[in-house]
BAKOL-64219 format. One record per atom (N, C-alpha, C): residue number from 1; residue in three letters; atom name; z negated, y, x negated. Coordinates in steps of 0.1 Angstrom, whole numbers. Each point is the difference from the previous one (the first is absolute). Example, Ala and Ser with C-alpha at 12.3 -4.5 7.8 and 13.67 -1.06 7.14 Angstrom:
BEGIN
num | residu | atome | zz | yy | xx
1 | ALA | N | -78 | -57 | -132;
1 | ALA | CA | 0 | 12 | 9;
1 | ALA | C | 0 | 12 | -9;
2 | SER | N | 7 | 11 | 4;
2 | SER | CA | 0 | 11 | -9;
2 | SER | C | -8 | 11 | 8;
END
This chain:
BEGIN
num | residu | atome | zz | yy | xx
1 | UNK | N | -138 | 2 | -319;
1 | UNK | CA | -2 | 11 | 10;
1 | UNK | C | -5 | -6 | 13;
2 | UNK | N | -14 | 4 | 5;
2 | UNK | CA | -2 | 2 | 11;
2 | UNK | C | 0 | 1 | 12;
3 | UNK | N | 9 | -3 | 9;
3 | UNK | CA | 1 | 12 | 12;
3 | UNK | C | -6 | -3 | 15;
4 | UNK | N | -9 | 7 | 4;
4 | UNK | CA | -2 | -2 | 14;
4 | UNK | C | 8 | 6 | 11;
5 | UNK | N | 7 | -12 | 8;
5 | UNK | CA | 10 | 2 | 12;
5 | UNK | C | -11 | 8 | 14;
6 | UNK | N | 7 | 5 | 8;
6 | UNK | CA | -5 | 8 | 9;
6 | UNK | C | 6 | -2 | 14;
7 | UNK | N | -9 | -2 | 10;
7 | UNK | CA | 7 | 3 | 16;
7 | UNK | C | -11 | 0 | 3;
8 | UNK | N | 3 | 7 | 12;
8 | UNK | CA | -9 | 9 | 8;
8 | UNK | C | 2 | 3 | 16;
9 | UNK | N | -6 | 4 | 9;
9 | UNK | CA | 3 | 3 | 13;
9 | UNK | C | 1 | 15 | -3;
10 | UNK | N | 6 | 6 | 8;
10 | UNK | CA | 0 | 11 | 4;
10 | UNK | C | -15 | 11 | 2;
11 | UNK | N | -1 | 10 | -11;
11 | UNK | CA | -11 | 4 | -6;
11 | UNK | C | -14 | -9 | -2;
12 | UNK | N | 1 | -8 | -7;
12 | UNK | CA | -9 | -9 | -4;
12 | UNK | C | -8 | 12 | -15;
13 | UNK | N | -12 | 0 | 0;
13 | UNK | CA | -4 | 7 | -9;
13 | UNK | C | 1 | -6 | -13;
14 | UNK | N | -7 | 8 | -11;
14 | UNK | CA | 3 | -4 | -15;
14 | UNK | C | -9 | -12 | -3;
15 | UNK | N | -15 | 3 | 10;
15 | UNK | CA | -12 | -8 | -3;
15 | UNK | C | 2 | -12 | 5;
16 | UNK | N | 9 | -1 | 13;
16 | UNK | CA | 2 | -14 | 2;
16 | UNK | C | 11 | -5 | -7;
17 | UNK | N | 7 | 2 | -5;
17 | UNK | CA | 13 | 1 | -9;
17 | UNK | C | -6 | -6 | -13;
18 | UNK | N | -12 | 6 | -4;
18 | UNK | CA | -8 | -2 | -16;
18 | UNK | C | -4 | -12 | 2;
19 | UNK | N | -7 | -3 | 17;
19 | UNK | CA | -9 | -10 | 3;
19 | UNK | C | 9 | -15 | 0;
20 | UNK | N | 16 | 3 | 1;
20 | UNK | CA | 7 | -13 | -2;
20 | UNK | C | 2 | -5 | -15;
21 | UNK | N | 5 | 10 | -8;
21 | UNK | CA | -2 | 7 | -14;
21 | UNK | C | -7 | -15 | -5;
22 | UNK | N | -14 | 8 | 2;
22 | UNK | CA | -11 | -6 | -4;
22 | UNK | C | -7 | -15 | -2;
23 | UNK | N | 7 | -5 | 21;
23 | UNK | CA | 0 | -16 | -2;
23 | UNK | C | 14 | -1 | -7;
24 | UNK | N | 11 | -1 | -2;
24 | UNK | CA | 9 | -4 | -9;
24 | UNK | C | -1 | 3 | -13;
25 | UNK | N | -7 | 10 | -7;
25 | UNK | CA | -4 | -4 | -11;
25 | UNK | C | -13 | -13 | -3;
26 | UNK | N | -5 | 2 | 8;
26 | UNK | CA | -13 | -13 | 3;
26 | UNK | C | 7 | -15 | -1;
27 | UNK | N | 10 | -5 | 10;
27 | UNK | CA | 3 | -8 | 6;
27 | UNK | C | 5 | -3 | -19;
28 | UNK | N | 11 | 6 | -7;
28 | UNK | CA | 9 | -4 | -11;
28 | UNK | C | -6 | -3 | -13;
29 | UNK | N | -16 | 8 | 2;
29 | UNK | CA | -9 | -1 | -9;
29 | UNK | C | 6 | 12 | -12;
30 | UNK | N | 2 | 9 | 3;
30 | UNK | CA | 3 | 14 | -9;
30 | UNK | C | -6 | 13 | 10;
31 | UNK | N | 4 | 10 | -11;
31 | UNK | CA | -13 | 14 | 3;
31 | UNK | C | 9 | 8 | 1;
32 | UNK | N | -2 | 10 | 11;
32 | UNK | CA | 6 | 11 | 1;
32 | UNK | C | 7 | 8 | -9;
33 | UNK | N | -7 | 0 | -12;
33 | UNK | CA | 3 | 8 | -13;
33 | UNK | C | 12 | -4 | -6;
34 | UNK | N | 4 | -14 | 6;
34 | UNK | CA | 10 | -9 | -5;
34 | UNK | C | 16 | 8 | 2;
35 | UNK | N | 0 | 2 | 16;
35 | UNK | CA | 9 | 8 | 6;
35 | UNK | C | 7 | 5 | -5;
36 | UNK | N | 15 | -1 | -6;
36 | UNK | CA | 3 | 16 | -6;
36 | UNK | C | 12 | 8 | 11;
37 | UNK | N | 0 | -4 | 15;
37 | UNK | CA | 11 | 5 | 12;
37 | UNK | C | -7 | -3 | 9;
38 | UNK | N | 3 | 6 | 10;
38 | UNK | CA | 2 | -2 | 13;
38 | UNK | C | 11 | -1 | 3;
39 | UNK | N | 2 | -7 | 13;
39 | UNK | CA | 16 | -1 | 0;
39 | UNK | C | 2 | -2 | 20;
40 | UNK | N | 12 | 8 | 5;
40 | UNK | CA | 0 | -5 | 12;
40 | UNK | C | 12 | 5 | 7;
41 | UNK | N | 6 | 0 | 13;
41 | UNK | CA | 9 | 1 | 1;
41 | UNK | C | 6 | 10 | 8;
42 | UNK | N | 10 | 3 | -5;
42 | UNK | CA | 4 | 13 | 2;
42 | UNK | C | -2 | 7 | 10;
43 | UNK | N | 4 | -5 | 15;
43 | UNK | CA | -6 | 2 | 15;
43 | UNK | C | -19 | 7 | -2;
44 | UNK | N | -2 | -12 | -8;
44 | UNK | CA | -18 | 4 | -1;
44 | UNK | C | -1 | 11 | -11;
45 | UNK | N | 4 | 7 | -7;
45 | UNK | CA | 0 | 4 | -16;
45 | UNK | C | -7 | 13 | 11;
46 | UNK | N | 2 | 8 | 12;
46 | UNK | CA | -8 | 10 | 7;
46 | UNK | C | -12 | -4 | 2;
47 | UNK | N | -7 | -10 | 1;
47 | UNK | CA | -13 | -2 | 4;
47 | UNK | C | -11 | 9 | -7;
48 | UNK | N | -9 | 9 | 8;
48 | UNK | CA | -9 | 5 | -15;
48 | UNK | C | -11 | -8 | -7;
49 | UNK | N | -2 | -13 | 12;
49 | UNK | CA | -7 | -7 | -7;
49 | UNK | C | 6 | -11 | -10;
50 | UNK | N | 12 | 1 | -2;
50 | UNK | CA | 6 | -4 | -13;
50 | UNK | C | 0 | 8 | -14;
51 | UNK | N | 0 | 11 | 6;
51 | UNK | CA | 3 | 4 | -10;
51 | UNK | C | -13 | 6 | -8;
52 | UNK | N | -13 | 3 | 10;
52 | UNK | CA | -8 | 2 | -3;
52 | UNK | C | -8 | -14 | -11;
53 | UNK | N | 3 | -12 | 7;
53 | UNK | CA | -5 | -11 | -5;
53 | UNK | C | 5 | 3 | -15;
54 | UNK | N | 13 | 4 | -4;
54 | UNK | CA | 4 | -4 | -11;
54 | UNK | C | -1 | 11 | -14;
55 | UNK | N | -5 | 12 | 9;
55 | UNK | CA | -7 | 12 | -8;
55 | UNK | C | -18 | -3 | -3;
56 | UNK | N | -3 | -10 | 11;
56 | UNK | CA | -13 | -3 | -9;
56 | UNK | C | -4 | -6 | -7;
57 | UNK | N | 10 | -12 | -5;
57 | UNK | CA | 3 | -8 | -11;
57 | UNK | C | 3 | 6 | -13;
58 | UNK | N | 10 | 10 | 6;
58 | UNK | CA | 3 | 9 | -11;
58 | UNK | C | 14 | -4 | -7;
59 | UNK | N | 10 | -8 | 10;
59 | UNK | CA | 7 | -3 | -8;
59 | UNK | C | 16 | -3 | 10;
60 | UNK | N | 12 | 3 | -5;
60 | UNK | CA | 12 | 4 | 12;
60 | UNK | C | 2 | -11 | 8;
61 | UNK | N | 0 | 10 | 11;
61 | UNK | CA | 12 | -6 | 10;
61 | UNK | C | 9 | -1 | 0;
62 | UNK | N | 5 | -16 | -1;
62 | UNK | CA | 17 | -7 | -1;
62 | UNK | C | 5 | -1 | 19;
63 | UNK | N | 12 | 10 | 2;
63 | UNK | CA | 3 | -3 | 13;
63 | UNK | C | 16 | -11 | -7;
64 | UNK | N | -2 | -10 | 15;
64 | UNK | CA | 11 | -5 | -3;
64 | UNK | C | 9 | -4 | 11;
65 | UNK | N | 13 | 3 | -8;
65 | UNK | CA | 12 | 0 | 16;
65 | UNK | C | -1 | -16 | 7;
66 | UNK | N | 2 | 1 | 17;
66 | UNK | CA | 2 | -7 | 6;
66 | UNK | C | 5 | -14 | -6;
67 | UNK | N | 19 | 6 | -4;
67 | UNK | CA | 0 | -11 | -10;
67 | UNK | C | 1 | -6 | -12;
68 | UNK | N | -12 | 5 | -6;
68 | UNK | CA | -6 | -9 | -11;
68 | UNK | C | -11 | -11 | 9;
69 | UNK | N | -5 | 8 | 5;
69 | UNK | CA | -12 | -5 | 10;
69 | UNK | C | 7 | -15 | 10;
70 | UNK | N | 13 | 0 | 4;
70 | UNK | CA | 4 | -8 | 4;
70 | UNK | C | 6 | -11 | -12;
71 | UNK | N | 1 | 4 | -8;
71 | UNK | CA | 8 | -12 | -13;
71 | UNK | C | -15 | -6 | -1;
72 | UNK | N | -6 | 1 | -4;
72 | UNK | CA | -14 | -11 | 0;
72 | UNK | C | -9 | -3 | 12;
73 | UNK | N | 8 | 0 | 11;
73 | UNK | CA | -6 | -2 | 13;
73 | UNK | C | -3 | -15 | -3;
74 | UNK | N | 8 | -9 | -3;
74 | UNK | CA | -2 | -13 | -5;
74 | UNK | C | -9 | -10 | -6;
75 | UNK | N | -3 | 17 | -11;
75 | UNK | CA | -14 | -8 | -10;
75 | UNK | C | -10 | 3 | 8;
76 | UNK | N | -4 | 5 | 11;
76 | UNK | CA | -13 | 2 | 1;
76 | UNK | C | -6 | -12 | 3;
77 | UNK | N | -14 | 0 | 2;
77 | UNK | CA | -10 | -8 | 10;
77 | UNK | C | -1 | 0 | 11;
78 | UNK | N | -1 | 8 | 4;
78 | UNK | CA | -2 | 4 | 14;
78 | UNK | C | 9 | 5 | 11;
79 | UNK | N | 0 | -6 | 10;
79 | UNK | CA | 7 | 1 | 9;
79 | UNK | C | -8 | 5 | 12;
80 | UNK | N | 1 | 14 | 7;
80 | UNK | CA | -3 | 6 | 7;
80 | UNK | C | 9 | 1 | 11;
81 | UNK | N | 3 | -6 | 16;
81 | UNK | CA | 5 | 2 | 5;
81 | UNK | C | -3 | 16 | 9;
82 | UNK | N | -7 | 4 | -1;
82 | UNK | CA | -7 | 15 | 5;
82 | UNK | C | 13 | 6 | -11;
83 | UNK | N | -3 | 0 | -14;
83 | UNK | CA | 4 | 10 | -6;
83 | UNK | C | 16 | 0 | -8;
84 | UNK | N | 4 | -15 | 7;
84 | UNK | CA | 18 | -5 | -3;
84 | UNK | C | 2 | 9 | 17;
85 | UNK | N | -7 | -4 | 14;
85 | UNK | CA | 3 | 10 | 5;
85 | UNK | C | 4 | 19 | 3;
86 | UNK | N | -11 | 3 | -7;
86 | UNK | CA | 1 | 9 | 0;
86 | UNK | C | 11 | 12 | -11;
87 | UNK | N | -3 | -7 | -9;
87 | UNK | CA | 6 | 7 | -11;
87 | UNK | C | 14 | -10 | -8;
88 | UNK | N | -3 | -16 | 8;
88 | UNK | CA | 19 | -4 | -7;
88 | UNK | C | -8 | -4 | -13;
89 | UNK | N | -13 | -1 | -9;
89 | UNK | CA | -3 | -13 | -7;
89 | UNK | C | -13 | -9 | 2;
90 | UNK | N | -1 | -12 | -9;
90 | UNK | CA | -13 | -6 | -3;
90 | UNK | C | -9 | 4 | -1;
91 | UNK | N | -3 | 11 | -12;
91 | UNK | CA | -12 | 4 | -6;
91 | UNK | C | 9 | 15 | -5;
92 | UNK | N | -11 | 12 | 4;
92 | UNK | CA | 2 | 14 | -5;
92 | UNK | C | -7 | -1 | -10;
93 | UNK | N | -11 | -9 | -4;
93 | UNK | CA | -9 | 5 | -11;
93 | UNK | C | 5 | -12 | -14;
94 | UNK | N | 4 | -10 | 5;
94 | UNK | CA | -1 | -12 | -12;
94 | UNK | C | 17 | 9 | -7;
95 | UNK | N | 15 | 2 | 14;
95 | UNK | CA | 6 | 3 | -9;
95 | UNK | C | 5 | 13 | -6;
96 | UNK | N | -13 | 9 | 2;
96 | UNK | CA | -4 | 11 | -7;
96 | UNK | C | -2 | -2 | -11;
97 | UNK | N | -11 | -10 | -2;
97 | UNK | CA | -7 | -2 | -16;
97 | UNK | C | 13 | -7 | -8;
98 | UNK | N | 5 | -8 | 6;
98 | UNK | CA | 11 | -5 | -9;
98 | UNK | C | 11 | 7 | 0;
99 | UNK | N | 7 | 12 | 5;
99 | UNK | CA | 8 | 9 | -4;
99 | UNK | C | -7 | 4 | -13;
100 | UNK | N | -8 | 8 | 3;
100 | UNK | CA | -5 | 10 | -14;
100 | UNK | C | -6 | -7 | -12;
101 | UNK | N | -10 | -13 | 1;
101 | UNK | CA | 1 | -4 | -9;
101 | UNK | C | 12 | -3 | -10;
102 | UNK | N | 12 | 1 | 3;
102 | UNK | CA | 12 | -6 | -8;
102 | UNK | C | 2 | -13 | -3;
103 | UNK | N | 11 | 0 | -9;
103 | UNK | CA | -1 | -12 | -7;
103 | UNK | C | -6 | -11 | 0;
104 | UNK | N | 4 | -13 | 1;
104 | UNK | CA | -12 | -12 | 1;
104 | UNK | C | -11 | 3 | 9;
105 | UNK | N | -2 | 13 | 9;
105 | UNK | CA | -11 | -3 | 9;
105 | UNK | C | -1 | -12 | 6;
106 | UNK | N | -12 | 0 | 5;
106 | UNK | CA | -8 | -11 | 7;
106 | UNK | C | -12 | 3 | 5;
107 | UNK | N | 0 | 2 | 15;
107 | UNK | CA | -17 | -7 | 7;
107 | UNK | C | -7 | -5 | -4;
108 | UNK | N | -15 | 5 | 0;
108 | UNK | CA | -10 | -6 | -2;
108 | UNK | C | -7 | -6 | 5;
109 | UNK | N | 3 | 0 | 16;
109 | UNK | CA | -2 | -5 | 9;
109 | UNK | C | 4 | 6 | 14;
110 | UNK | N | -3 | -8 | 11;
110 | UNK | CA | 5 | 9 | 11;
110 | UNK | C | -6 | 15 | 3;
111 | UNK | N | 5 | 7 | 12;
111 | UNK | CA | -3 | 13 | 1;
111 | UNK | C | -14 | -1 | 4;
112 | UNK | N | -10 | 11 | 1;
112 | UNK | CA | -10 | 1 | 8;
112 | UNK | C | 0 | 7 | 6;
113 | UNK | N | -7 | 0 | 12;
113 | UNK | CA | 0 | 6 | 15;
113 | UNK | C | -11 | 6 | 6;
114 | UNK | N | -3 | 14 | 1;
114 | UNK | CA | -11 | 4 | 7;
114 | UNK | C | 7 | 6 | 16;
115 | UNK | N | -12 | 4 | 11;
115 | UNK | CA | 10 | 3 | 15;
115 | UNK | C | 13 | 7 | -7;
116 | UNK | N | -1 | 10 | -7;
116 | UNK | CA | 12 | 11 | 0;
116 | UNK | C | 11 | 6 | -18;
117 | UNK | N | -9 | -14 | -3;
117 | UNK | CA | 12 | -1 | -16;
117 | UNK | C | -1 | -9 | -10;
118 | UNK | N | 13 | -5 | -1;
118 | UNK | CA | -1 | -12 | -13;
118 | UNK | C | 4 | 1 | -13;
119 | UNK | N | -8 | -9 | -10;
119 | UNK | CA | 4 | 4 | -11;
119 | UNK | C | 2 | -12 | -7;
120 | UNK | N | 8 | 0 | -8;
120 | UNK | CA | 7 | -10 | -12;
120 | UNK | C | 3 | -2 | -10;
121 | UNK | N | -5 | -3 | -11;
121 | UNK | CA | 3 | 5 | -12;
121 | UNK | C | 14 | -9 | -9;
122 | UNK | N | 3 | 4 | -6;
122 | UNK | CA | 11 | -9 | -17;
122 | UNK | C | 5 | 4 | -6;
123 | UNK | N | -3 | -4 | -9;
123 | UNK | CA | 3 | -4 | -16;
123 | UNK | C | 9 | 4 | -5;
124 | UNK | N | 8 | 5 | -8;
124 | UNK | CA | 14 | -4 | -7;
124 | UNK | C | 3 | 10 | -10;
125 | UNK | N | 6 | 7 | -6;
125 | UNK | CA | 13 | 4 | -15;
125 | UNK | C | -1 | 14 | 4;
126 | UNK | N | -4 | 4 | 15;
126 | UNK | CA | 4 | 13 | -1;
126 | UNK | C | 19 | 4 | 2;
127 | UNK | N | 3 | 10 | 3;
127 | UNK | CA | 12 | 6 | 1;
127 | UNK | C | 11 | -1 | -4;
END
């Protein structure tokens, strides 16, 4: 299973949202098509450009509690001091993707970053 993690600023659209998408599928060397989640965190699960992002994929939105989100603060990559400020972790998007992936998840690499949202994808067993 697939999953691409999600953060965002405060109404950040779907298209820029797609446009992080896009280089993080690029960067891992996999296709959109690959995807089978979105995934992000519960605080964000209102965004409409989340949720829009994840209806034009065509495939669900996984929201995930704070703390799950905080039990793999650990594994991420990335360390965001902006976004451990703001919100209390590392990465919204890397441990997004590794909540919902499940099981044996794993990073594909770090998050990617456009002005107003990042994305992350990993791996794993599923639920």
């Amino acid at each position: 299973m697939m999953v691409a993690g999600l953060g965002c600023r405060r109404d950040a659209s779907a298209d820029e949202i797609l446009v992080a998408m896009r280089r993080a599928v690029d960067a891992a060397g996999v296709t959109l098509a690959g995807i089978d989640a979105v995934a992000t965190a519960d605080f964000k699960a209102g965004e409409a450009g989340v949720r829009s992002a994840a209806q034009t994929l065509g495939v669900p939105l996984v929201v995930c509690p704070r703390a799950d989100l905080d039990r793999v603060g650990d594994r991420t990559i990335t360390r965001s001091e902006m976004v451990a400020a703001a919100v209390g972790l590392p990465s919204v998007a890397e441990a997004a993707a590794l909540v919902a992936a499940g099981r044996n998840a794993r990073l594909l690499g770090p998050r990617v970053a456009t002005a107003t949202a990042t994305c992350a994808l990993a791996i794993g067993d599923g639920p």
